[in-house]
Backbone as CSV, one residue per row, in Angstrom:
resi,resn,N_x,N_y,N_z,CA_x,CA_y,CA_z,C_x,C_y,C_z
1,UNK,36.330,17.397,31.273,35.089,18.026,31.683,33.999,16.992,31.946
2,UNK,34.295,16.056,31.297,33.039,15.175,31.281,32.724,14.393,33.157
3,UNK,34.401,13.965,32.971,34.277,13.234,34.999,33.830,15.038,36.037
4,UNK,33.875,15.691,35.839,33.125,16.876,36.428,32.296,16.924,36.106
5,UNK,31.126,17.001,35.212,29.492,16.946,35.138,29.217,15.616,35.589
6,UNK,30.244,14.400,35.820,29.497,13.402,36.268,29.835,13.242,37.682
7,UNK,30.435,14.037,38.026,30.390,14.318,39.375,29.563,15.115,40.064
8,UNK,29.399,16.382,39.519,28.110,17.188,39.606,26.599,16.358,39.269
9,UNK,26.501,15.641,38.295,25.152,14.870,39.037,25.239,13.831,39.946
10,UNK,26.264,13.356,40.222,26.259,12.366,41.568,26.269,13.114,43.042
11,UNK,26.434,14.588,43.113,26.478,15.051,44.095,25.018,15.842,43.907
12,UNK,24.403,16.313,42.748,23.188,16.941,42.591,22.056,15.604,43.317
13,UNK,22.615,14.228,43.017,21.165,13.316,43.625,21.434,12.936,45.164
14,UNK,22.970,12.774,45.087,23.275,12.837,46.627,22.388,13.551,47.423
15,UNK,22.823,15.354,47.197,22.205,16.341,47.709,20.300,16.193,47.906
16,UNK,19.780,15.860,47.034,18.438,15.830,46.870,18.337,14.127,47.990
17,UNK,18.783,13.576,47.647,18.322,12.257,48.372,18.353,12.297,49.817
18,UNK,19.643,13.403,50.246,20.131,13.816,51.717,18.955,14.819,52.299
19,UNK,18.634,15.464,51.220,17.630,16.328,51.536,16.256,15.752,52.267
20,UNK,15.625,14.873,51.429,14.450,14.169,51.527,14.757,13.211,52.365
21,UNK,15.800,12.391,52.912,16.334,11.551,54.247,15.796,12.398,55.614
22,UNK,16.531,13.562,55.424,16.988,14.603,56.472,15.794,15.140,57.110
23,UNK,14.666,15.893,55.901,13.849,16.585,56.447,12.708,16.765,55.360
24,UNK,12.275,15.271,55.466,11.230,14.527,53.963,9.502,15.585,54.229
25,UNK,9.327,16.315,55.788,8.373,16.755,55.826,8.374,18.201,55.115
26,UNK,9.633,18.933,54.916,10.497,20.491,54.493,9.972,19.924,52.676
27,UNK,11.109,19.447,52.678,11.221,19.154,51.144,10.616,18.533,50.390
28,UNK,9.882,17.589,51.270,8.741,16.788,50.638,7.596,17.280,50.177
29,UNK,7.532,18.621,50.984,6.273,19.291,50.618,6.462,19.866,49.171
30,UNK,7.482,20.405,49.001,7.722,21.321,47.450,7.286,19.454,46.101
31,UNK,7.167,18.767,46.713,6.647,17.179,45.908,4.838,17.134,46.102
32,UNK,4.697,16.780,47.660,3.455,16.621,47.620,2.641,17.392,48.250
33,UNK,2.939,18.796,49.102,2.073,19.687,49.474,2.584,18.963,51.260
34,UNK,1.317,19.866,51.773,1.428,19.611,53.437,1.287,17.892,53.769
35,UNK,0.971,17.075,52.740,0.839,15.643,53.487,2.205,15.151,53.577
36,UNK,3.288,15.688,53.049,4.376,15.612,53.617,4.808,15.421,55.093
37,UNK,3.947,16.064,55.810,3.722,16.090,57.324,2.945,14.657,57.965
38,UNK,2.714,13.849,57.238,2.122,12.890,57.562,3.276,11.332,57.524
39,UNK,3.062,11.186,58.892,4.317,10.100,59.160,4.496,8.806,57.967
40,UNK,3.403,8.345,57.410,2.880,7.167,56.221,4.091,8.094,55.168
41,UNK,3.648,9.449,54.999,4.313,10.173,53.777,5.604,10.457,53.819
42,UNK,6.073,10.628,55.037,7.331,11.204,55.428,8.403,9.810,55.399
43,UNK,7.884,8.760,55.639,8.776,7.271,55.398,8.854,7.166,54.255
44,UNK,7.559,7.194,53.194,7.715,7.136,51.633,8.901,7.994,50.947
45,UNK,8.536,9.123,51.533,9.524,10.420,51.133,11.359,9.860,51.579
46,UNK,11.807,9.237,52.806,12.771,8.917,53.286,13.554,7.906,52.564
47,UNK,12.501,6.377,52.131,12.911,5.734,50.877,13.368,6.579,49.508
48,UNK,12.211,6.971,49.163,12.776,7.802,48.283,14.380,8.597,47.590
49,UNK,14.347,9.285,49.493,15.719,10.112,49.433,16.868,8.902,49.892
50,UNK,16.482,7.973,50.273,17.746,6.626,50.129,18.144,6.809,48.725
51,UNK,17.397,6.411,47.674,17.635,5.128,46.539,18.018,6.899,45.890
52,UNK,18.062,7.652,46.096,18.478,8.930,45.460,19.883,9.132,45.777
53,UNK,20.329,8.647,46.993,21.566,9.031,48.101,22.658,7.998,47.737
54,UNK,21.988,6.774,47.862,22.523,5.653,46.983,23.387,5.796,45.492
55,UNK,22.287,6.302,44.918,22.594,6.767,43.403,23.548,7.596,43.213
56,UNK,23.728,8.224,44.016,24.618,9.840,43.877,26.152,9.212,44.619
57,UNK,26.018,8.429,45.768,27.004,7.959,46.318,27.857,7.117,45.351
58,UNK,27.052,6.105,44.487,27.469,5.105,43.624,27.941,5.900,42.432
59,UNK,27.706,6.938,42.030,27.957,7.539,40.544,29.354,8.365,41.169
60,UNK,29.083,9.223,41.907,30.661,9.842,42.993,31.527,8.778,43.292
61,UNK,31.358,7.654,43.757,32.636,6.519,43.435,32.934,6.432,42.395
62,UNK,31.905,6.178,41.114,32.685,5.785,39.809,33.783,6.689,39.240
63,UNK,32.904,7.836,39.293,34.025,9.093,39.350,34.782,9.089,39.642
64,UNK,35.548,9.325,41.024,36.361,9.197,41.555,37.311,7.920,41.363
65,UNK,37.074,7.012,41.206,38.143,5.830,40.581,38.504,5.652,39.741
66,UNK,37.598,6.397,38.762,37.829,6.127,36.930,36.840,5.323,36.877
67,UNK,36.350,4.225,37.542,35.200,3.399,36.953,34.188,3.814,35.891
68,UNK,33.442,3.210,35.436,31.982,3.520,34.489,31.038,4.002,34.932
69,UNK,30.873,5.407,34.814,29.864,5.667,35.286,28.319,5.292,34.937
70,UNK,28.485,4.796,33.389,27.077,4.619,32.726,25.796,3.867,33.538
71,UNK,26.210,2.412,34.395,25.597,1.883,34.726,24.751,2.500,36.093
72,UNK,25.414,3.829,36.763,24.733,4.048,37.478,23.957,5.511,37.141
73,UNK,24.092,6.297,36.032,23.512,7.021,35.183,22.108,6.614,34.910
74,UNK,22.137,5.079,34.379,21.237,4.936,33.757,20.380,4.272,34.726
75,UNK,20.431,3.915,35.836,19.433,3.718,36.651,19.077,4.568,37.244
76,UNK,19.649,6.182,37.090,19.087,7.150,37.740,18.243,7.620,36.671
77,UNK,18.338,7.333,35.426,16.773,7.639,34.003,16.257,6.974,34.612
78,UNK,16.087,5.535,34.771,15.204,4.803,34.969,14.481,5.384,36.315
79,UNK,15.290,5.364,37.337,14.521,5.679,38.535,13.191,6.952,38.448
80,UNK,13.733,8.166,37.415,13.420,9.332,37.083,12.209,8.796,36.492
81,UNK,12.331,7.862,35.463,11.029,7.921,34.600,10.250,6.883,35.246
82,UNK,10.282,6.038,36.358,9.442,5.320,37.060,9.011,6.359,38.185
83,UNK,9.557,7.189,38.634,8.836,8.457,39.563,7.636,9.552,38.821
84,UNK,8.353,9.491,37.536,7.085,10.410,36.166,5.989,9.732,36.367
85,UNK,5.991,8.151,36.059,5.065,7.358,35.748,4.550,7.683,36.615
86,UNK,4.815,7.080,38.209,3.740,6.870,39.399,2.824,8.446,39.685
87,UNK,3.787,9.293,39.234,3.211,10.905,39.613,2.131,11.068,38.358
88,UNK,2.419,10.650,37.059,1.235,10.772,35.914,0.316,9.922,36.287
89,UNK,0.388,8.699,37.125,-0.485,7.805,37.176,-1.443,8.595,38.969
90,UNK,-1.195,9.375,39.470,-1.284,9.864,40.640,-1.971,11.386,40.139
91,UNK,-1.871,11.969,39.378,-1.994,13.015,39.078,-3.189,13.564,39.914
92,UNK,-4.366,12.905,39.562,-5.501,12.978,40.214,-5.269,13.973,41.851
93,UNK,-4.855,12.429,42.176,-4.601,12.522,43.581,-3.741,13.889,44.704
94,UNK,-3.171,14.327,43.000,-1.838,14.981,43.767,-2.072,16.664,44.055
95,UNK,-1.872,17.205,45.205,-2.103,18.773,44.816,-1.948,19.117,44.077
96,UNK,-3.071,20.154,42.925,-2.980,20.556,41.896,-1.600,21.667,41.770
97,UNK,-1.203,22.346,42.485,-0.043,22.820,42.211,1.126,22.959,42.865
98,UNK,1.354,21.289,42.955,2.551,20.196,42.894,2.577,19.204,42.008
99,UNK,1.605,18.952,40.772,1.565,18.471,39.656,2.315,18.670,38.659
100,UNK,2.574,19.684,38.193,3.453,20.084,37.243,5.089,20.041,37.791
101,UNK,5.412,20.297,38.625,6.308,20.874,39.154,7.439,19.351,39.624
102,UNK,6.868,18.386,40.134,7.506,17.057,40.319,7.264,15.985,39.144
103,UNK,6.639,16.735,38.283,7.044,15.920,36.730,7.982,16.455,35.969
104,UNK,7.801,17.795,36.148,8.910,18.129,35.763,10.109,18.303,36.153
105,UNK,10.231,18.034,37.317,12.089,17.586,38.232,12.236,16.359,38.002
106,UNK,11.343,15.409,38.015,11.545,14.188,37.709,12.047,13.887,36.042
107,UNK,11.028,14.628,34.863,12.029,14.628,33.426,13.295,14.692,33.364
108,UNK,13.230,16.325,34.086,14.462,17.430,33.716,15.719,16.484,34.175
109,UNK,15.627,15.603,35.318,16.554,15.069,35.894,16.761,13.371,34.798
110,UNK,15.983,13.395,34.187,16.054,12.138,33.363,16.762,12.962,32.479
111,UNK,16.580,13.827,31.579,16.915,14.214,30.338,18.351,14.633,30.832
112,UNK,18.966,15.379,31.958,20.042,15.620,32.261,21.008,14.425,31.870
113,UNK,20.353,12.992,32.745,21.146,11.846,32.619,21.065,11.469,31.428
114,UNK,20.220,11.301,30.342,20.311,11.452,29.018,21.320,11.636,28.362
115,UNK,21.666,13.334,28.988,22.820,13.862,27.944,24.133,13.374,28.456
116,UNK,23.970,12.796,29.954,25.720,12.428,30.180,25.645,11.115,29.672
117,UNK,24.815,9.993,29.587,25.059,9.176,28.398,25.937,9.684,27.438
118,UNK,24.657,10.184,26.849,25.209,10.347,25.360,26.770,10.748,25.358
119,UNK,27.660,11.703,26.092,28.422,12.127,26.697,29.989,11.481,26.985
120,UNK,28.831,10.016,27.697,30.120,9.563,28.038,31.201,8.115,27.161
């Protein structure tokens, strides 16, 4: 069971990273509101959904070979809790109700990788 939940989050960041690649002005908005629509925002948003696509691609190989998945687990906490940071440190800035909502996908998705640590 365990190489299946760690496949399911390598295809859960895949999915999200493909998402925000694909159509960073759609999905970007449920992050930062309508400035999603703004070309500066929509490249930010596109990086973003790389190093997400990356992540999900790299954790779905480990899977799939037997390799370790840990090392790419745990740069997806890390990535998670350096996206918390910049959004707590942004808060201000950020539509008030898209504040709550991309800190908390950003945790929820840390604490997920958390438990497949612990897990694996």
């Amino acid at each position: 069971m365990r190489r299946a939940e760690q496949a399911v989050y390598g295809l859960a960041r895949l999915g999200f990273g493909a998402a925000l690649m694909s159509r960073p002005d759609r999905f970007g908005a449920l992050l930062v509101g309508d400035e999603a629509r703004e070309p500066s925002v929509r490249a930010g948003l596109r990086a973003y959904g790389t190093r997400d696509t990356v992540l999900g691609l790299a954790t779905l190989r480990a899977v799939l070979s037997g390799s370790d998945v840990r090392p790419w687990v745990a740069a997806g906490i890390a990535s998670d809790m350096l996206d918390t940071l910049a959004q707590v440190t942004d808060w201000a800035d950020l539509p008030a109700d898209r504040r709550v909502g991309g800190v908390a996908a950003a945790v929820a998705s840390a604490a997920v990788g958390v438990a497949l640590l612990a897990r694996a």
